[in-house]
N, C-alpha and C positions, 0 to 999 in steps of 0.2 A: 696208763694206770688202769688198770680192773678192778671187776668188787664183784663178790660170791652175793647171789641173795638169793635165800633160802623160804617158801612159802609152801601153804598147803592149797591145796587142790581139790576138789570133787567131791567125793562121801567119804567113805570109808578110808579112813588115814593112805591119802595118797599124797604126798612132798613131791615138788618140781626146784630144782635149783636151775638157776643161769648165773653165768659169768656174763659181765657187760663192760664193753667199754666206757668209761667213766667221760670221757670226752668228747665222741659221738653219742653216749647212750643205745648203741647197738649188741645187742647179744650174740657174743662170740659162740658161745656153748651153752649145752642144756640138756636137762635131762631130770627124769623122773623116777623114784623111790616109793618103799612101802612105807620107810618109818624115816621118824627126823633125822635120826643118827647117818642113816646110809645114805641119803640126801646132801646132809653135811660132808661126810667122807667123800662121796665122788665128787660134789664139787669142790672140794678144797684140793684133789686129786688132780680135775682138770685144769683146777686155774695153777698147778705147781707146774702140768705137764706145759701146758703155756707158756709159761715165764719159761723154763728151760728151755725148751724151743727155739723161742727170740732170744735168750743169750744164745745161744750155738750158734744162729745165723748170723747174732751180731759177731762173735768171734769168726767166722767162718770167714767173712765181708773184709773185715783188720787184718786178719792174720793172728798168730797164736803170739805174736809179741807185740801187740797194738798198733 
């Protein structure tokens, strides 16, 4: 399980997002923005590109008929 958290940063409107593992608490990804909006977006961006990922390898691992 993942979770996107979204905070601000430094002076001047600087956003940092990470993706973390909910079960280790380890941060898988991460990344930094100027405004909240594009903070939001790319990490809601990484954590899709994520999940699709682990499904392909999980189908990849099965096979295309489980």
């Amino acid at each position: 399980m993942f979770d996107l958290i979204i905070s601000k940063r430094g002076g001047r409107s600087r956003w940092e997002w990470r993706v973390c593992d909910l079960s280790s608490g380890k941060v898988v990804m991460a990344g930094g923005e100027r405004s909240r909006s594009a903070a939001r977006y790319e990490g809601a961006r990484a954590l899709f590109l994520l999940l699709l990922s682990s499904h392909r390898a999980a189908v990849a691992v099965r096979g295309p008929r489980g």
